[in-house]
C-alpha positions as CSV (number, residue, x, y, z in Angstrom):
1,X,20.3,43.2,-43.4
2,X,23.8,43.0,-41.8
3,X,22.3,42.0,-38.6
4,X,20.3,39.3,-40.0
5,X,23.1,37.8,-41.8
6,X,25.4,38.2,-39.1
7,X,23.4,36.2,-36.3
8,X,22.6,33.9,-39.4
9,X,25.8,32.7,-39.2
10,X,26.4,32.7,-35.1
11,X,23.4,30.3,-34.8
12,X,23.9,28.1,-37.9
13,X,26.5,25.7,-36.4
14,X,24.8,25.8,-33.2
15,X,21.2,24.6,-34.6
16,X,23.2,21.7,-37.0
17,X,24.8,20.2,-34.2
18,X,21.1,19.4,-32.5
19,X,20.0,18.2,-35.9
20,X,23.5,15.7,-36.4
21,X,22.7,12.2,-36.9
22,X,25.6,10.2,-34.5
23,X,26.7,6.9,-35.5
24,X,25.1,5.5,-32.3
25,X,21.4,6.0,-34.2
26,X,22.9,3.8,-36.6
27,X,22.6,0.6,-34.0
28,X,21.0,-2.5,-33.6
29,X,21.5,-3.0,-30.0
30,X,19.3,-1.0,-28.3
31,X,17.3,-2.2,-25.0
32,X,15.6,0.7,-24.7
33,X,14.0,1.5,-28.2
34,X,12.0,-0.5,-30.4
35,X,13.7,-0.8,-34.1
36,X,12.2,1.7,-37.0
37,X,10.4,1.0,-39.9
38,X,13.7,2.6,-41.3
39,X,16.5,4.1,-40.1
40,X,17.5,7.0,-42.0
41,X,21.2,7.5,-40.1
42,X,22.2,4.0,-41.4
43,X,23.0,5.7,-44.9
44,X,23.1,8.9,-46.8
45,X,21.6,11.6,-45.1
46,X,20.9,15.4,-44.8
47,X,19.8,17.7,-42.7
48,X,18.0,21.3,-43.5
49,X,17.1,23.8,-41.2
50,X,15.5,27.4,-40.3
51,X,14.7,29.3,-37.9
52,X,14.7,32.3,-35.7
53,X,17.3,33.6,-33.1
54,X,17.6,36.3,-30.7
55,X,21.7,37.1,-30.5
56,X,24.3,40.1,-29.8
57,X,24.5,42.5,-32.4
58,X,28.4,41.9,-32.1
59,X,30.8,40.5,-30.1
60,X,30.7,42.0,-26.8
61,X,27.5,44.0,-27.6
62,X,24.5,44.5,-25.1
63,X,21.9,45.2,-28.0
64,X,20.0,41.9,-29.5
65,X,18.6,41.5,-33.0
66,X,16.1,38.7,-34.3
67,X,17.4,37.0,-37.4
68,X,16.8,34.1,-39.2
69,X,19.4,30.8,-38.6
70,X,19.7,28.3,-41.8
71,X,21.4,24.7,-41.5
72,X,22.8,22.5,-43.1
73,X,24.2,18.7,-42.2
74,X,24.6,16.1,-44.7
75,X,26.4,12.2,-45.3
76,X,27.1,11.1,-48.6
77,X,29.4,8.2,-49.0
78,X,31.1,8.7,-45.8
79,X,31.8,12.1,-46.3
80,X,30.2,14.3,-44.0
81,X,29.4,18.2,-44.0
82,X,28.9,20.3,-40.8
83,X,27.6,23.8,-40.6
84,X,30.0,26.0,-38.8
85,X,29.5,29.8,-38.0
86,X,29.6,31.2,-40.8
87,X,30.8,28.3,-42.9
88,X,31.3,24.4,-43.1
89,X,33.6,21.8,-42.0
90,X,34.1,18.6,-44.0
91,X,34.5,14.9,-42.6
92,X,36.8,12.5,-44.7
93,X,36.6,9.8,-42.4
94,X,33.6,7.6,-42.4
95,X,32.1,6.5,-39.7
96,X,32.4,2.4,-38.9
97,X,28.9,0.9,-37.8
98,X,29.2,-0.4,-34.2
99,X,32.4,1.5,-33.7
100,X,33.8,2.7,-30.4
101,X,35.0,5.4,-31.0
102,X,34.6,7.2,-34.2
103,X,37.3,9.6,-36.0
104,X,36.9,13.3,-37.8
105,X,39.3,15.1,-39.8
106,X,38.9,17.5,-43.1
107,X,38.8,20.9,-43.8
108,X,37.0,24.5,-42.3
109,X,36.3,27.5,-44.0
110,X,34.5,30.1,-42.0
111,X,33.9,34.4,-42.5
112,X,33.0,36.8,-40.3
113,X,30.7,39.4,-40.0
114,X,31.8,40.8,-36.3
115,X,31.5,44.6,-37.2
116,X,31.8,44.3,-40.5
117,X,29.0,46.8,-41.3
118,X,27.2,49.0,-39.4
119,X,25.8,48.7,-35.6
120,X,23.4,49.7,-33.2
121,X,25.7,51.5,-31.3
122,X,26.4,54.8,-32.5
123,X,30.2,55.2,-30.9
124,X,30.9,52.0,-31.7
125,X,29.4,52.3,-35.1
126,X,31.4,55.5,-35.4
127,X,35.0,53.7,-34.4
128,X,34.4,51.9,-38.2
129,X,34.2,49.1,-39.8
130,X,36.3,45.7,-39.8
131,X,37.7,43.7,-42.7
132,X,35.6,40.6,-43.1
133,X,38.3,37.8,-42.6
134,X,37.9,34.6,-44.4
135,X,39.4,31.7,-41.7
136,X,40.6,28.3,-43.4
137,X,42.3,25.6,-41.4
138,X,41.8,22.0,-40.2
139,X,39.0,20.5,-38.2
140,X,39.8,17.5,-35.9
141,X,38.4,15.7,-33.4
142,X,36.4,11.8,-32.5
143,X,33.3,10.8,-31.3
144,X,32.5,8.4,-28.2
145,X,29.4,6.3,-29.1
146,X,27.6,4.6,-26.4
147,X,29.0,6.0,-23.4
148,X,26.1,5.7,-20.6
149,X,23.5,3.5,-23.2
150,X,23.3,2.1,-27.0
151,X,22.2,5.5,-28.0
152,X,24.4,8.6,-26.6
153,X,27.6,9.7,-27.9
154,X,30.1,12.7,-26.8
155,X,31.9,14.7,-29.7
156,X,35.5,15.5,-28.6
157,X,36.5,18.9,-31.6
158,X,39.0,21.4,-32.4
159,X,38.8,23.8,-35.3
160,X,42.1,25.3,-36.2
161,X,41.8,28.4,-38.5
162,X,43.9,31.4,-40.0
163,X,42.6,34.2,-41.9
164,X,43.6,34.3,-45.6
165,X,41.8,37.2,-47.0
166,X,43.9,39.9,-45.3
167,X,41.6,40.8,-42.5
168,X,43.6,40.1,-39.4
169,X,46.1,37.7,-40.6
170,X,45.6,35.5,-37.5
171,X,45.0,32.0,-35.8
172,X,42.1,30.6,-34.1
173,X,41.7,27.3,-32.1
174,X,38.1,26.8,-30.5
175,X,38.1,23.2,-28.8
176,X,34.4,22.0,-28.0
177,X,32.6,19.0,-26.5
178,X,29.4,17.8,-26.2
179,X,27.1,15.0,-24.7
180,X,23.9,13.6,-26.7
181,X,21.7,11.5,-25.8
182,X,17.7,11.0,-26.7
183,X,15.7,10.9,-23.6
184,X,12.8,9.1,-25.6
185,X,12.3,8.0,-29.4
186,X,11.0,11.2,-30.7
187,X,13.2,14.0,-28.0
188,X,17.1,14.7,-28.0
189,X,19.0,16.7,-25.8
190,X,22.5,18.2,-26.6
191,X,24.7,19.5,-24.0
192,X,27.6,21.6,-25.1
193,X,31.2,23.5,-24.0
194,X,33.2,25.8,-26.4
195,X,36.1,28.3,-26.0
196,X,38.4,29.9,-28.0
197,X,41.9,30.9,-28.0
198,X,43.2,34.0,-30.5
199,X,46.9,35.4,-31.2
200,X,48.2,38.7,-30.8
201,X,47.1,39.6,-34.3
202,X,43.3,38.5,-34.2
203,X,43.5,39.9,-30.3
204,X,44.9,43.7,-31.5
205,X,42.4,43.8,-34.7
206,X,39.3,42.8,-33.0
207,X,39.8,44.2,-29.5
208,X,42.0,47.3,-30.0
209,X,41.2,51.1,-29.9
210,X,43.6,52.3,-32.0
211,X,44.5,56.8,-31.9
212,X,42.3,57.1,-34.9
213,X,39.5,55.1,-33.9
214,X,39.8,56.6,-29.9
215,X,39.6,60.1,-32.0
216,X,36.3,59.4,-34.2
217,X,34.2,57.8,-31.5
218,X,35.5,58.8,-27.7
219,X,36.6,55.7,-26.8
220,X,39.9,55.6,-24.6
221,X,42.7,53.7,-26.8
222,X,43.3,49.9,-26.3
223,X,45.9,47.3,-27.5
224,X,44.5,43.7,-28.2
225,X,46.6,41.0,-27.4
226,X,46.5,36.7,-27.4
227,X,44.6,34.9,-25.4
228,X,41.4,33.2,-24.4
229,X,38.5,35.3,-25.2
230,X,35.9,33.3,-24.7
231,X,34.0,30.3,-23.5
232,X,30.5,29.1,-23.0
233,X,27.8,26.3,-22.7
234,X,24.6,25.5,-24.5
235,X,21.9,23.2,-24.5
236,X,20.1,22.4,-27.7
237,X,16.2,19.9,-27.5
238,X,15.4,18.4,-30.8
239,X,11.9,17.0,-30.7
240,X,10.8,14.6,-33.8
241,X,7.0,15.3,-35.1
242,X,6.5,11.5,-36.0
243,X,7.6,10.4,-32.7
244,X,10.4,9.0,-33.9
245,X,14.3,10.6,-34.6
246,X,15.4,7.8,-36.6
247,X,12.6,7.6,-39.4
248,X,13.7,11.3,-40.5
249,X,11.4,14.3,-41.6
250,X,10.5,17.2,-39.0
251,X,11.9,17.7,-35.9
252,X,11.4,21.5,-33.7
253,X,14.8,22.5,-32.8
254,X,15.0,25.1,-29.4
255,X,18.6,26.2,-28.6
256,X,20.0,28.6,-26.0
257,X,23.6,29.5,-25.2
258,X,25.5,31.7,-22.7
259,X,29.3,32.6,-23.4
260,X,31.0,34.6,-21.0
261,X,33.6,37.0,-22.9
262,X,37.3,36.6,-21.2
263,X,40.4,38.5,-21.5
264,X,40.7,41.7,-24.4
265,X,36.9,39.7,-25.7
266,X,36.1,41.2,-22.3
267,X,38.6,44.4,-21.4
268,X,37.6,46.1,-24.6
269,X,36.0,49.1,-24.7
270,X,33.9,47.7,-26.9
271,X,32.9,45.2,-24.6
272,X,33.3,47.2,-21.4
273,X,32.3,50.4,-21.8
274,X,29.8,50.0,-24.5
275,X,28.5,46.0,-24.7
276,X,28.7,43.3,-22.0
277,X,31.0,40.3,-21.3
278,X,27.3,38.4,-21.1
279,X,26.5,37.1,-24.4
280,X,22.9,35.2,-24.5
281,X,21.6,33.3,-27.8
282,X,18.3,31.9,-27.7
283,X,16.2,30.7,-30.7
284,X,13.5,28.6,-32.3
285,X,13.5,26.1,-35.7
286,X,12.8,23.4,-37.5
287,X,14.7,20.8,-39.0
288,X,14.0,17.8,-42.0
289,X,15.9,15.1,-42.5
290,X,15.9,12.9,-45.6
């Protein structure tokens, strides 16, 4: 079951940012499309989604599990709400019709379930079990709409985070960007980037083989440390079943993602001697929007 929640929560952000409705959709400009009965992005809306995702078992790890991935995205009074990994990020600032350029700012609150509970692998499985941290911070970041045509946009984000529950007491900043644009009414591509960046204190809980844990599963000891430990691209295809993304209802959501583990994410032994610095992600869903 931990497996299933765990790549839950990998994919989760991931399938909402394909499903986002961009204040671009919100035009009445376009050249290229012909105007909606309705347009469900010019108010309220929300976003649900499910599906199914083939992912690392845990950071670093070489064996893949099939789980389930919810979503959720959602606009109410200018207030939006993003899925994160494991979590959500709030938007306080509405979003201006016609705008340029469009701002974000609000909260995040994310867990993890990175070895939390048990794994495949056995010596990994046998070097125990991490504290599941619980990461609050500040999310931050602006939207270009219109950047090639009247209905792209590029998101521009950082999520800033430290762990409150006790876990490893440390700070996060992943940066991302990503370009959007629908190459007909009913199909929309995403493009994406993401890194992260860890301190010494997420670096030496996560990444470190401490004498106790070299003793109980043969690993040779290891001292995590700050840095970048990762950083990847993705493409997400988002294909309405009315033929049109703007009316709402059902879209099929595919997604794939490669990060490439860096630094102690990849000098581990966790990584090294047991997993990979390759990390795939590649699943199937479906999406409705009201």
């Amino acid at each position: 079951m931990h497996k299933t929640i765990q790549a839950a929560l990998l994919a989760a952000s991931t399938l909402a940012a394909a499903t986002a409705s961009p204040a671009a959709f919100a035009q009445d400009t376009s050249t290229q499309m012909d105007e909606p009965g309705r347009n469900v992005f010019e108010g309220d809306s929300f976003t649900i989604g499910a599906g199914a995702v083939a992912t690392p078992d845990y950071s670093g790890s070489d064996d893949y599990v099939i789980a389930p991935i919810p979503a959720i995205r959602g606009r109410i009074k200018g207030v939006t709400i993003n899925t994160r990994a494991g979590g959500a990020a709030i938007d306080f600032i509405p979003d201006k019709r016609g705008a340029k350029i469009d701002f974000a700012l609000g909260p995040v609150a994310t867990v993890s379930f990175n070895r939390t509970r048990k794994v495949k692998d056995p010596v990994v499985a046998a070097a125990g079990r991490l504290k599941m941290p619980v990461e609050v911070g500040v999310s931050a970041g602006f939207t270009v709409n219109r950047v090639l045509h009247d209905y792209d946009w590029m998101n521009f984000n950082t999520d800033i985070k430290w762990d409150v529950a006790g876990a490893h007491d440390g700070m996060t900043v992943s940066p991302s960007v990503s370009y959007n644009t629908p190459l007909s009414k009913s199909l929309l591509v995403t493009v994406l980037a993401y890194a992260r960046h860890v301190d010494d204190n997420f670096g030496d809980y996560n990444y470190s083989v401490s004498p106790a844990q070299s003793e109980a599963s043969g690993l040779p000891q290891y001292t995590g440390k700050s840095g970048w430990d990762r950083a990847g691209v993705g493409t997400l295809v988002a294909w309405d079943l009315s033929g049109d993304l703007r009316d709402g209802g059902f879209s099929l959501i595919g997604v794939a993602t490669y990060t490439r583990l860096l630094g102690d994410g990849k000098d581990t032994p966790y990584t090294s001697l047991r997993g990979s610095a390759d990390q795939f992600m590649g699943g199937l869903g479906i999406a409705y929007t009201f």
